[in-house]
PAKOLFI-344597 format. One record per residue (C-alpha): residue in one letter; x, y, z. Coordinates in steps of 0.2 Angstrom, whole numbers, plus 5000, padded with zeros to 4 digits. Example, Ala and Ser with C-alpha at 12.3 -4.5 7.8 and 13.67 -1.06 7.14 Angstrom:
BEGIN
a506249785039
s506849955036
//
This chain:
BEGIN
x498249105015
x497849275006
x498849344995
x498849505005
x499049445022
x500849345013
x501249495005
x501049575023
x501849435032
x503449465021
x503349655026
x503449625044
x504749515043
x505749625031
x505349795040
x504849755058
x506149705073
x505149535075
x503749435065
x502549505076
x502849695072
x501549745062
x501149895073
x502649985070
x502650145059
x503950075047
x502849925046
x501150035042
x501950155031
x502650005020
x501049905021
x500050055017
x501150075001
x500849914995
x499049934992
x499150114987
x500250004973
x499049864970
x497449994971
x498450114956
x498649934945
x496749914948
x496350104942
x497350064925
x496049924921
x494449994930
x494450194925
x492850214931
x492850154948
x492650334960
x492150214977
x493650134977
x494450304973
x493850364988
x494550225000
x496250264989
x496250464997
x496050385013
x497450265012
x498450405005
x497950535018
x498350415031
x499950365024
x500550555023
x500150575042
x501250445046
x502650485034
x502450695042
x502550585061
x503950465056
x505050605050
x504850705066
x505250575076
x506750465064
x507450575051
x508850445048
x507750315045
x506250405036
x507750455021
x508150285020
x506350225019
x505750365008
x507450294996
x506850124995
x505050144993
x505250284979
x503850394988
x504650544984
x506150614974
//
């Protein structure tokens, strides 16, 4: 198994209501975070890499949607998710 798809299976079982969740937007958000992580490690090593940088804003951009949607519809639950991932102080 990938690394990635064990990294995501612990995420879903961590974050989802079952080990099938990987649709929900607590789920996305997480798994979205997670590369955004792994893709700033790789920008430390590889400073001249601008096409993966462009896949990065993507990821980013989509990660902000969902972050704006999940705060409208869960405030509660976008605090304590924006608390345990350290997104924003």
């Amino acid at each position: 198994m990938n690394i990635y798809k064990k990294k995501n299976f612990e995420i879903i079982k961590k974050y989802g209501n079952d080990k099938n969740d990987s649709g929900s937007t607590k789920v996305q958000i997480v798994i979205f975070t997670n590369y955004i992580k792994h893709l700033h490690k790789h920008f430390l090593i590889h400073k001249k890499d601008f096409h993966s940088k462009t896949g990065l804003l993507k990821i980013v951009s989509k990660r902000k949607k969902m972050l704006n949607y999940f705060k409208k519809k869960n405030l509660n639950d976008y605090i304590n998710l924006i608390k345990k991932l350290k997104i924003r102080k």
